[in-house]
Backbone as CSV, one residue per row, in Angstrom:
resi,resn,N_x,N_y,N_z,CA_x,CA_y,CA_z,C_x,C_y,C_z
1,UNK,-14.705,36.429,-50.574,-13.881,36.395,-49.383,-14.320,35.267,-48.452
2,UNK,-15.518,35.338,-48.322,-16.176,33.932,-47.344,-15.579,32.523,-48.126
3,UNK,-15.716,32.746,-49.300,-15.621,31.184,-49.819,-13.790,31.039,-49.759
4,UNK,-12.747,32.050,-49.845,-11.623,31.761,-49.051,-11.640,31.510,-48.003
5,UNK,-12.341,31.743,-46.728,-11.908,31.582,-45.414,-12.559,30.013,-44.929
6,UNK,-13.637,29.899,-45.992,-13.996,28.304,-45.966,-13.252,27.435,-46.564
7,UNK,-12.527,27.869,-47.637,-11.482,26.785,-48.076,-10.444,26.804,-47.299
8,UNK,-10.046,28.115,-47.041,-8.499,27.729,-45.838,-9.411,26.975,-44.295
9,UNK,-10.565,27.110,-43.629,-10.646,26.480,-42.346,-10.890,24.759,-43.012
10,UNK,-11.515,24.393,-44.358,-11.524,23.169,-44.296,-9.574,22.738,-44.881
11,UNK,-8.941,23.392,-45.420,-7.591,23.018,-45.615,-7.066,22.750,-44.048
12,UNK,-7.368,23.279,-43.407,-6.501,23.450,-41.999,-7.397,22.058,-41.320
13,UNK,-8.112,21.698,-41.738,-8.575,20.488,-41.520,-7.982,19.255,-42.047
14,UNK,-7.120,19.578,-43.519,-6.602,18.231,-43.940,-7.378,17.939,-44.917
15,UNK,-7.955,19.122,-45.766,-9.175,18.642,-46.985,-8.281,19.564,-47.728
16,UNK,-7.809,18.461,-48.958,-7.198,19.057,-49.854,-8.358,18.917,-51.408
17,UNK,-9.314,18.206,-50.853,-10.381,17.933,-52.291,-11.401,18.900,-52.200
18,UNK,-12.299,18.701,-53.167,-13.492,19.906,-52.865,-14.071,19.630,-51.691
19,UNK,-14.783,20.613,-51.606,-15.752,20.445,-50.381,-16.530,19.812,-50.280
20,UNK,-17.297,19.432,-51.455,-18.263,17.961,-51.242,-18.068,17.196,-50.441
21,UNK,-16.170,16.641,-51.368,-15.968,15.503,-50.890,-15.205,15.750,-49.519
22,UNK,-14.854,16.653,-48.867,-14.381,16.975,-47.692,-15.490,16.554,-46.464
23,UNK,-16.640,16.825,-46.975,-17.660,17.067,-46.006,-18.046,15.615,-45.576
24,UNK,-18.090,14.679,-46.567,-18.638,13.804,-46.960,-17.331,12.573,-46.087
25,UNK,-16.262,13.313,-46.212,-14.818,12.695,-45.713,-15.181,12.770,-44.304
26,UNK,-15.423,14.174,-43.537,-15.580,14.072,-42.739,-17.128,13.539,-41.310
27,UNK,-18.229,13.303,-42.184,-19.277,12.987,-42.195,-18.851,11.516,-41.660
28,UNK,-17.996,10.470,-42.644,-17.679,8.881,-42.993,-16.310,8.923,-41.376
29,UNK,-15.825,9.602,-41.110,-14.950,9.625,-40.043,-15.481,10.309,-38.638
30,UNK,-16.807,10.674,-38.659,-18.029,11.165,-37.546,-18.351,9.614,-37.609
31,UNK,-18.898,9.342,-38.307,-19.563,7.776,-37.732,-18.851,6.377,-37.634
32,UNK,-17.705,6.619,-38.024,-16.394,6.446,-37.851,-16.496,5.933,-36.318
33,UNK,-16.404,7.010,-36.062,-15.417,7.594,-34.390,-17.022,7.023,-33.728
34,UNK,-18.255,7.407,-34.323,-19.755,7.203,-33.576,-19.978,5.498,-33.135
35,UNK,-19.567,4.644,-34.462,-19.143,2.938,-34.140,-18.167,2.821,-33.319
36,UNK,-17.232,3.411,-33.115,-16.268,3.294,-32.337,-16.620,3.043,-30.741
37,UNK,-17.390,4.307,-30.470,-17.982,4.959,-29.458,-18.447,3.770,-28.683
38,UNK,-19.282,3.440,-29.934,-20.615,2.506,-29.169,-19.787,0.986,-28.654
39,UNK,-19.067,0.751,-29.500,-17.787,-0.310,-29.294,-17.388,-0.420,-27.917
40,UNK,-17.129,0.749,-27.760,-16.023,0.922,-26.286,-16.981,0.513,-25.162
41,UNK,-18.480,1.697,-25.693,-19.277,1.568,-24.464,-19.591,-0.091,-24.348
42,UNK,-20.014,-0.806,-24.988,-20.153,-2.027,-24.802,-19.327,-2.433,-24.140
43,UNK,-17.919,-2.349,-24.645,-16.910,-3.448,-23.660,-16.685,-2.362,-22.247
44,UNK,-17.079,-1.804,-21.992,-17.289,-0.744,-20.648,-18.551,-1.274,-20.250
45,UNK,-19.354,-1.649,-20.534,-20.877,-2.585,-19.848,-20.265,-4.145,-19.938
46,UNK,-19.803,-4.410,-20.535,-19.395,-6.228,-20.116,-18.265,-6.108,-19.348
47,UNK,-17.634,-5.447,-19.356,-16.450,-5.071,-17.830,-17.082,-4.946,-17.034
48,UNK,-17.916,-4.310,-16.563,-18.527,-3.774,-15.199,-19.302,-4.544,-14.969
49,UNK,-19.792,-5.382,-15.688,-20.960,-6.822,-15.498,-20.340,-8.149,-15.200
50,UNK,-18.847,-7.846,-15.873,-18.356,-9.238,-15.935,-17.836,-9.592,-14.737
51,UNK,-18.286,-11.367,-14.541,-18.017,-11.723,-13.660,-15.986,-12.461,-13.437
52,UNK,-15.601,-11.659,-12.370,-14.202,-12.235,-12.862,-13.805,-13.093,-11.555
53,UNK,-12.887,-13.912,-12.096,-12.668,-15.316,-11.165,-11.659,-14.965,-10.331
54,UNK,-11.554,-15.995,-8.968,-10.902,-15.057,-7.962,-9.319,-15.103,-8.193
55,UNK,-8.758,-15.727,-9.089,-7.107,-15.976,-9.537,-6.689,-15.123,-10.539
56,UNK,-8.089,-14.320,-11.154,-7.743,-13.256,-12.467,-6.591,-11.834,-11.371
57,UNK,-5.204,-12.015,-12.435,-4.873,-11.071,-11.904,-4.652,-9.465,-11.506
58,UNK,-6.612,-9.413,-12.097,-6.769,-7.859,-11.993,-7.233,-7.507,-10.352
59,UNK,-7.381,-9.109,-9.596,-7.701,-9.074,-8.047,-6.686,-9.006,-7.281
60,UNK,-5.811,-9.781,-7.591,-4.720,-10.292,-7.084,-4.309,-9.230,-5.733
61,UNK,-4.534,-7.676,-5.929,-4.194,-6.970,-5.006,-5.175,-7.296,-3.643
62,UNK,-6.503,-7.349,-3.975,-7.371,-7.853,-2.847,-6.810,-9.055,-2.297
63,UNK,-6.219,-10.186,-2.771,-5.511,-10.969,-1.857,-4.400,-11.067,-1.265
64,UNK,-3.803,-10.120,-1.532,-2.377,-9.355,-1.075,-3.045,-8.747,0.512
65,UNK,-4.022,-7.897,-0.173,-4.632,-7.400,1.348,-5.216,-7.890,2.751
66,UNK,-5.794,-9.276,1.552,-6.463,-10.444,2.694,-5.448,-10.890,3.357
67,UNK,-4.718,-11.437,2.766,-3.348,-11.893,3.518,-2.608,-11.758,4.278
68,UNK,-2.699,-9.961,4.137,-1.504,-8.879,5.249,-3.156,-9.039,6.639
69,UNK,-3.978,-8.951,6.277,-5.188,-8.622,7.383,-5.101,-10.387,7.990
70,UNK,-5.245,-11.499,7.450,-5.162,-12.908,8.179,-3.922,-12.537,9.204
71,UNK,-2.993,-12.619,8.334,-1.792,-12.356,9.520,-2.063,-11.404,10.667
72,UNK,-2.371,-10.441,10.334,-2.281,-9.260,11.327,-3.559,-9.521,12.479
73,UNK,-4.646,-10.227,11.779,-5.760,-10.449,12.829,-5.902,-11.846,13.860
74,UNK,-4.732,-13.028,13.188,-4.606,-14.145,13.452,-5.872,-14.712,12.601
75,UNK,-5.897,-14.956,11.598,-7.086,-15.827,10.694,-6.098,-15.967,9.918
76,UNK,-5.016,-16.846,9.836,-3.997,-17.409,8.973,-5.018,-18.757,8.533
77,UNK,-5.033,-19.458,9.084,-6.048,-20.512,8.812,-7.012,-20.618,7.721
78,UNK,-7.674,-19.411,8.260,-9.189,-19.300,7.480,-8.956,-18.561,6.459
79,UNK,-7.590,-18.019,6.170,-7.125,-17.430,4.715,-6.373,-18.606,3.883
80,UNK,-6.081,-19.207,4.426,-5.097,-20.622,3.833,-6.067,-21.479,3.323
81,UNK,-7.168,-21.896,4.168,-7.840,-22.816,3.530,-9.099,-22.164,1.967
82,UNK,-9.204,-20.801,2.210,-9.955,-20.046,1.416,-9.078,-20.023,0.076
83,UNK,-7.820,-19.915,0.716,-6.871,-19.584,-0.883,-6.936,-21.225,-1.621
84,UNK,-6.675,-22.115,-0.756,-6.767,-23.233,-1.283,-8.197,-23.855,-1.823
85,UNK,-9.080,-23.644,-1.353,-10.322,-24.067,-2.074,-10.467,-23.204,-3.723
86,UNK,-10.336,-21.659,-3.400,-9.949,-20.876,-4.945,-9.329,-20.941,-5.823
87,UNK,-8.194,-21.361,-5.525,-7.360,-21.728,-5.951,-6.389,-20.195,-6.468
88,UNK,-6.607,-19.534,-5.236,-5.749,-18.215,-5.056,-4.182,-18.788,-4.466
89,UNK,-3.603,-17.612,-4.712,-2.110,-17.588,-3.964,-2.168,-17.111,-2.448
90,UNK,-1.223,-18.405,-2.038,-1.533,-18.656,-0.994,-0.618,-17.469,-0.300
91,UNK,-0.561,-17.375,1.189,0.481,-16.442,2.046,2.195,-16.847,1.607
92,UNK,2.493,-18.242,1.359,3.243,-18.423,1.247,3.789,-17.694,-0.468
93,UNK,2.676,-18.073,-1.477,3.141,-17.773,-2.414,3.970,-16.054,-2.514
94,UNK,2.237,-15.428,-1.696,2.752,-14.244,-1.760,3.962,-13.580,-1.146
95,UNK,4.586,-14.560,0.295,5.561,-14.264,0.943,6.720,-14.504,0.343
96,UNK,6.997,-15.585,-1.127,7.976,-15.754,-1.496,8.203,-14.842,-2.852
97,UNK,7.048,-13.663,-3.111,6.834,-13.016,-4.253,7.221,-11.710,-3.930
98,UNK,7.321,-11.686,-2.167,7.635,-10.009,-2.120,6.423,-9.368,-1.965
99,UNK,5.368,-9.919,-2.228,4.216,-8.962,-2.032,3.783,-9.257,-0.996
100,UNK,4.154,-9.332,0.330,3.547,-9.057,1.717,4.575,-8.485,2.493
101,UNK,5.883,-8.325,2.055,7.075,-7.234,2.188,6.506,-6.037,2.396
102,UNK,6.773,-5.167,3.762,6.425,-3.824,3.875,7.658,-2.994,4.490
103,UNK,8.236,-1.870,4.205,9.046,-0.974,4.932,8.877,-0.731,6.220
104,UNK,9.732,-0.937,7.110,9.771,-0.843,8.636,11.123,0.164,9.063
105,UNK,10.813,1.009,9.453,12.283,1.663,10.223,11.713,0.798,11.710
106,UNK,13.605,0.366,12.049,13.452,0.054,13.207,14.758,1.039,14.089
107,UNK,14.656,0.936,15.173,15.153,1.625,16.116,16.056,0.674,16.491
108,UNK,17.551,0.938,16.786,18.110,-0.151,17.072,19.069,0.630,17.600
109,UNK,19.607,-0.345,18.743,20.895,0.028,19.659,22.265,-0.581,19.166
110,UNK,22.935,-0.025,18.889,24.254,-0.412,18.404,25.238,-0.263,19.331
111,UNK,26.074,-1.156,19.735,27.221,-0.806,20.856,28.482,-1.205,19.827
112,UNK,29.584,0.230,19.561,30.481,-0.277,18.715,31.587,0.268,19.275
113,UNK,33.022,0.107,19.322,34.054,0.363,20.010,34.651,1.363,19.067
114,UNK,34.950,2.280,19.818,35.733,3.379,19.026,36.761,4.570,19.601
115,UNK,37.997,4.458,19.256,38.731,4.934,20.002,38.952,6.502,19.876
116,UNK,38.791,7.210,21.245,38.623,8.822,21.298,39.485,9.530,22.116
117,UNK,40.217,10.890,21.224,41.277,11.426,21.863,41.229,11.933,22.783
118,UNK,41.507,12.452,23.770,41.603,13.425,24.578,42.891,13.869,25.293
119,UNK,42.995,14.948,25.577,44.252,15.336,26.571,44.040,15.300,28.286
120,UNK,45.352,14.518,28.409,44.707,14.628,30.018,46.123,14.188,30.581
121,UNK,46.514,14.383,31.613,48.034,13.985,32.420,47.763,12.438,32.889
122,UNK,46.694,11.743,33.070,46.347,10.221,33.310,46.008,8.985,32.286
123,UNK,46.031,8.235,32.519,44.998,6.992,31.672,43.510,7.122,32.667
124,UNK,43.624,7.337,33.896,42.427,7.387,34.898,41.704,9.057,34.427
125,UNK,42.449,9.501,34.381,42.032,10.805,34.008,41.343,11.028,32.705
126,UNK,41.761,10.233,31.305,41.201,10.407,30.431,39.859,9.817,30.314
127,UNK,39.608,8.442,30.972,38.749,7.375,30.944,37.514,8.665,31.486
128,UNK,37.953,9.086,33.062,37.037,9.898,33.324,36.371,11.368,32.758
129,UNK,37.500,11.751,31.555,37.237,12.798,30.906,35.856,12.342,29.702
130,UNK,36.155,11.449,29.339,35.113,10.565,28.158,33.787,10.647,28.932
131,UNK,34.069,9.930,30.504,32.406,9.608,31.078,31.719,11.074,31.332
132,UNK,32.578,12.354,31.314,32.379,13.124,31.395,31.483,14.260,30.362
133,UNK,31.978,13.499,29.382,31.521,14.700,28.213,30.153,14.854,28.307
134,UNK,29.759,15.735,27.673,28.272,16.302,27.330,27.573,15.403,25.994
135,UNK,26.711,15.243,25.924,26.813,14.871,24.331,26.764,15.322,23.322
136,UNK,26.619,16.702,23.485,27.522,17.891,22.351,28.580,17.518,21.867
137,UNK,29.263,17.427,23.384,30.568,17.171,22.990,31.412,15.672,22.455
138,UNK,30.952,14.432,23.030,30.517,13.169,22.381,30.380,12.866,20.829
139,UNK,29.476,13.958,20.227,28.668,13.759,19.211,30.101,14.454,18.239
140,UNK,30.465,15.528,18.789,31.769,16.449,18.397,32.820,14.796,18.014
141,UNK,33.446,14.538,19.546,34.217,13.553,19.083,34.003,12.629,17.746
142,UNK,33.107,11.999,17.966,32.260,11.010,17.304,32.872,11.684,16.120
143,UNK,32.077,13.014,15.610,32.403,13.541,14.047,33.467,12.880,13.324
144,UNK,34.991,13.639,15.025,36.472,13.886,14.318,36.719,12.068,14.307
145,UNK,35.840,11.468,14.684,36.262,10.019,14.140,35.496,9.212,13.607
146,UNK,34.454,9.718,12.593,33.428,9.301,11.889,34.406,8.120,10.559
147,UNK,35.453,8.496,10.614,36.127,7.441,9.609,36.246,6.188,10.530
148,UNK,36.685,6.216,11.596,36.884,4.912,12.124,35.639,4.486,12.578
149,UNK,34.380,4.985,13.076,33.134,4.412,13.172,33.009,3.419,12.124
150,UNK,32.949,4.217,10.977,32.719,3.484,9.691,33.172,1.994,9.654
151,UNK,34.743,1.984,10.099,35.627,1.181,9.940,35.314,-0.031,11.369
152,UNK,34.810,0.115,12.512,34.539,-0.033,13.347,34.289,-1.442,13.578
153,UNK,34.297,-2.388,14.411,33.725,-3.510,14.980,32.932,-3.648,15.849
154,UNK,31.604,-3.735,15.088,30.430,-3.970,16.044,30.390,-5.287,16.675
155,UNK,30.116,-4.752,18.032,29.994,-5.620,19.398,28.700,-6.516,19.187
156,UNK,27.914,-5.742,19.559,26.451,-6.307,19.531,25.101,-4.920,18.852
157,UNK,24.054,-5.925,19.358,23.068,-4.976,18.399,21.850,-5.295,18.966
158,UNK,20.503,-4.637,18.854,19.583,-5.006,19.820,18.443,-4.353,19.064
159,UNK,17.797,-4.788,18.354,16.188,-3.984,17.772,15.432,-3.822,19.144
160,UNK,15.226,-2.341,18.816,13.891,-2.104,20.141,12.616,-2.126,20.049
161,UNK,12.237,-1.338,18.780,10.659,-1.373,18.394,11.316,-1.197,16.799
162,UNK,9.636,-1.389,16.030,9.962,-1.306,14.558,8.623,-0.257,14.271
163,UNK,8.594,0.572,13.444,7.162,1.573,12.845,6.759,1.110,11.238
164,UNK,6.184,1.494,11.009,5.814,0.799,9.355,5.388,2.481,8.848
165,UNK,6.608,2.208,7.437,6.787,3.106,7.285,5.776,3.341,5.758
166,UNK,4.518,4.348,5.934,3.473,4.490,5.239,4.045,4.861,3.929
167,UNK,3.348,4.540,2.521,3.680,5.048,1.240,3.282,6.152,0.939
C-alpha cells in the first residue's frame, strides 16, 4: 500500500519513469532552479552596485522631479545648466514631453447670457422679479433652461485661483 501512495504522489509530480530516475529528474531540476538562484542573486548585487549614468532612463523620474522643484523654488538656472553639463533633459524637453504637466482644477467665473421665464404684468416687473429670486430658485430656473445654457454665448471668463489636484 505505501509503495502505491509513493507511486501516485511521485505521478502527481509528473514522474511517469521509475523512481530512480524520477528522483534523480528531480534532484537535476533542484540544482537546476539552485544555478538559477545564484544567477539572479548576482545580477541583484551588480544592480544595486551598479553605477548608473544620469540620462539612463531608469532616473529619468528624479529629473522630472528636479525640474517641477527648479521651477517651483526659482533655481531654473541652476537646473538648466546641470541638465546641460549631464547631458539630462532639459525643462524644456520635459515641458514639450508632457512630463511636467500636472492636473489643476481651477475656479472660474463665467458670465453667460441666458434667457429666463417668468410671469409678471411688466417688462420692469419681470427684470425685477429675476433680481429677486433666491438662488434656489435661480438654480430651479437655470435647470428648466439647462438646454440653452449649453447652447449659450459666453461673454467673458475670469480664472480666480487654481488647486493641484493630488494623484
Amino acid at each position: 500500500m505505501s509503495t502505491t501512495t509513493e507511486t501516485t504522489s511521485l505521478s502527481a509530480l509528473g514522474a511517469t519513469e521509475a523512481p530512480e530516475e524520477t528522483i534523480r529528474g528531480l534532484r537535476d531540476r533542484i540544482d537546476n532552479l539552485l544555478e538559477e538562484r545564484a544567477r539572479l542573486n548576482q545580477n541583484i548585487s551588480r544592480l544595486e552596485c551598479e553605477e548608473v549614468p544620469p540620462n539612463d532612463r531608469r532616473v529619468r523620474h528624479i529629473w522630472v522631479a528636479a525640474a517641477r522643484a527648479a521651477d517651483e523654488e526659482n533655481f531654473c538656472g541652476e537646473y538648466d545648466r546641470l541638465a546641460e553639463a549631464l547631458g539630462v533633459p532639459t525643462r524644456d524637453d520635459l515641458r514639450e514631453a508632457g512630463e511636467l504637466d500636472c492636473t489643476y482644477t481651477v475656479r472660474t467665473l463665467v458670465t453667460i447670457e441666458v434667457n429666463l421665464e417668468v410671469e409678471t404684468p411688466s417688462e420692469d416687473a419681470a427684470i425685477d422679479a429675476i433680481d429677486r429670486l433666491s438662488i434656489a430658485e435661480l438654480r430651479e430656473k437655470l435647470g428648466n433652461a439647462c438646454e440653452e445654457v449649453h447652447q449659450a454665448e459666453i461673454d467673458a471668463w475670469d480664472a480666480q485661483e487654481a488647486e493641484l489636484v493630488e494623484d
